[in-house]
C-alpha positions in Angstrom: 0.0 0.0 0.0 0.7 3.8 -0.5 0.4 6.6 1.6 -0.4 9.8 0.2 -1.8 13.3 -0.2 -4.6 13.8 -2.9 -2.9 16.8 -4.7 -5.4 16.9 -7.3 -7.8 15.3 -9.9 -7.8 14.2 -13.5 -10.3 14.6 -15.9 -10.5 12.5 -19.2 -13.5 13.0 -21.7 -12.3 10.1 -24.0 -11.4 6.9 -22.1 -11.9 3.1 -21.9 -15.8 2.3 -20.6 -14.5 0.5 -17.5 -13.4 4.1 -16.5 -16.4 6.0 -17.3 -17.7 7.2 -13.9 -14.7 7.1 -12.3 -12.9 10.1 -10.5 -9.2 9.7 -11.4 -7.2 11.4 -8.1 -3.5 12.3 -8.5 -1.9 10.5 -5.2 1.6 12.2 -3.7 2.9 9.8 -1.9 4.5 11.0 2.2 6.8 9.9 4.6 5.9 8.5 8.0 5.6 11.9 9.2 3.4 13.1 6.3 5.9 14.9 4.2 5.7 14.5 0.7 7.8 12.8 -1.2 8.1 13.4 -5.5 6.2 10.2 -6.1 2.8 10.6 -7.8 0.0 7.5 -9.0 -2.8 8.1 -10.8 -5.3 6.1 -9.1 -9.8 5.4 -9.6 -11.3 6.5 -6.4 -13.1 3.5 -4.9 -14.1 5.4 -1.6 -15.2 9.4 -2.1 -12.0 10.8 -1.0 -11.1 14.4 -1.8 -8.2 17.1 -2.5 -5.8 17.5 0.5 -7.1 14.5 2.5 -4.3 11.9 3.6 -5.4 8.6 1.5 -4.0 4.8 1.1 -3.5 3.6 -2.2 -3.7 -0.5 -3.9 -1.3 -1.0 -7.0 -1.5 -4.0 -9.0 -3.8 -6.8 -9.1 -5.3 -5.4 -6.0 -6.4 -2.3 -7.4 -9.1 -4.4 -8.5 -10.0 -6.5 -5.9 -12.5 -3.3 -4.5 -16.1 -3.6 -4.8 -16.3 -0.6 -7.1 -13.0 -1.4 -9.2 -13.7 -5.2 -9.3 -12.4 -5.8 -13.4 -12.1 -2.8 -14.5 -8.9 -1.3 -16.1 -7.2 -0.1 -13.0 -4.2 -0.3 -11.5 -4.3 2.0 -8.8 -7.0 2.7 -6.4 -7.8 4.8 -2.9 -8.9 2.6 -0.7 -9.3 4.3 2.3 -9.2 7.9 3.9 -6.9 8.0 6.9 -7.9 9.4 10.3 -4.8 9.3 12.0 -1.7 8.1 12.0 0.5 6.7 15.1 4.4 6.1 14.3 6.2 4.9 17.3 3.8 5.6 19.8 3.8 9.3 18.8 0.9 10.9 16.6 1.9 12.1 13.2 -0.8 12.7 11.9 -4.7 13.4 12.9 -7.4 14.8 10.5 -9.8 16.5 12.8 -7.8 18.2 15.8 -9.6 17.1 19.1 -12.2 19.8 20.5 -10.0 20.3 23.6 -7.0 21.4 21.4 -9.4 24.0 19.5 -10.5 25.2 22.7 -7.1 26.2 23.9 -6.2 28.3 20.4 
């Protein structure tokens, strides 16, 4: 699996069928501490994920193993929307601050 950062979107009038209704997200991959790295993947959005959010991609055969991909010509695909991310017992990474930390600003 990936770990990325939706940077942005592709949009294709003229493709295969198996695509059509398909957003197509452009995936910058991070570090474990959520930096980005200069890897991209194009890759079918299986799950509603947007621009900015921090994402996990499948590449290969597995791309297509999703219930929305399932044989269709992919080879990339966001599987899931991260909500936080815990690297050595320290917090990295956490989508929606908690309400006590908003409080405090």
């Amino acid at each position: 699996m990936i770990l990325g950062k939706v940077v942005g979107t592709v949009v294709s009038t003229q493709k295969d069928e198996g695509l059509e209704g398909y957003k197509l997200l452009i995936v910058q991959s991070v570090d474990m501490e959520v930096k980005l790295i200069p890897s991209y993947v194009i890759a079918a959005d299986a799950i509603g994920a947007g621009v900015d959010e921090i994402v996990f991609v499948v590449t290969g055969s597995s791309a297509r193993l999703t219930a929305n991909t399932k044989n269709k010509p992919v080879d990339a695909a966001v599987v899931g929307i991260v909500d936080s991310l815990e690297v050595g017992g320290k917090i990295v990474f956490r989508k929606c601050p908690e309400r006590s930390e908003q409080a405090k600003v």
